[in-house]
N, C-alpha and C positions, 0 to 999 in steps of 0.2 A: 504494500500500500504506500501510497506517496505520503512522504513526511508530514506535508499540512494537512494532511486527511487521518492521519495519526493523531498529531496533536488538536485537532478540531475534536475526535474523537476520545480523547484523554479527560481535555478538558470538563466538561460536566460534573467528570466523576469526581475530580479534584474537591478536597481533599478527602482521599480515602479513609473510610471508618477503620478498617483492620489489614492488614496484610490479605488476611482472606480475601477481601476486596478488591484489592490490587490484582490479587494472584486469579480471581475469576475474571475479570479485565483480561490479562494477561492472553489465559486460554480461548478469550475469541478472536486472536488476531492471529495473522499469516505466522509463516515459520522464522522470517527475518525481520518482522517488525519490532518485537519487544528489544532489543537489541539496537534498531533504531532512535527507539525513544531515548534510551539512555545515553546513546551517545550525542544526542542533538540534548539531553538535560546539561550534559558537562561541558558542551560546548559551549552552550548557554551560560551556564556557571561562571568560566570563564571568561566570559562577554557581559558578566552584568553592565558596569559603567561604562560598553563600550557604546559606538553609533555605528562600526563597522566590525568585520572582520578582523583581530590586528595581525602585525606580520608573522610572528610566531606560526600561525596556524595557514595565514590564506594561501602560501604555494603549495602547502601541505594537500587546503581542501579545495582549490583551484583544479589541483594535479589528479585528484582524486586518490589520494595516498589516506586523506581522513575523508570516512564514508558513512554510512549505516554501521558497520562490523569495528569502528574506531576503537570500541569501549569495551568489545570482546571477552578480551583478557583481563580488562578492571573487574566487571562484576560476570561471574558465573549465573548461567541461566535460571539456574535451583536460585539464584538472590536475588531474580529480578525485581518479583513483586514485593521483596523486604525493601530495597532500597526503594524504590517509590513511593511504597507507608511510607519511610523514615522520611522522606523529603518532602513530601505532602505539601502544604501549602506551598512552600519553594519553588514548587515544578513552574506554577503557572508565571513567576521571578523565570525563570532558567529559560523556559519556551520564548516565552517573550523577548528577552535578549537574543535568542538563535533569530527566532525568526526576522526580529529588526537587523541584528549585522549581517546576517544570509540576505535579505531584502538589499540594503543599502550598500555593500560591498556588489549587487551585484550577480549574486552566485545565483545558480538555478537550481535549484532544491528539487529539480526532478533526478539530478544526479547522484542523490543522497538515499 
């Protein structure tokens, strides 16, 4: 699924009541999307106070080297739906920044 149709889809649920929450979230979505979310939450993250991309990351996600599968290796599958409880009201903080510096750098989030 395309990323803004992801986080379009996230949104609502925000903030999750329990992990279980999360984790039935989780099981309606394709096989590479949860993995998505997370990696567009940290990129987010690290884009709060930004308006763009900064350099650190944009030849990175220009090149397509940071994608959906970025954050892989940070959180294991079995974690997904814990770390989205844990960041609960954050998410919609973290989204919000991806999608403004993906927007304003530019980038086409269909690549993502």
């Amino acid at each position: 699924m395309h990323i803004d149709d992801l986080i379009n889809k996230i949104r609502p649920l925000i903030p999750f009541g329990s992990e279980q929450a999360a984790q039935a979230f989780i099981d309606s979505l394709g096989e590479n999307d949860p993995i998505a979310l997370i990696s567009a939450m940290y990129i987010g993250r690290s884009h709060i106070n930004s308006n763009e991309i900064n350099d650190d990351y944009k030849e990175l996600l220009f090149s397509g080297k940071i994608d959906r599968f970025w954050d892989e290796d940070t959180v294991p599958e079995n974690e997904i739906a814990r770390v989205l409880h844990e960041k609960n009201k954050n998410l919609n903080i973290y989204y919000d920044a991806f999608m403004r510096c993906t927007t304003n750098s530019n980038f086409d989030r269909s690549n993502f």
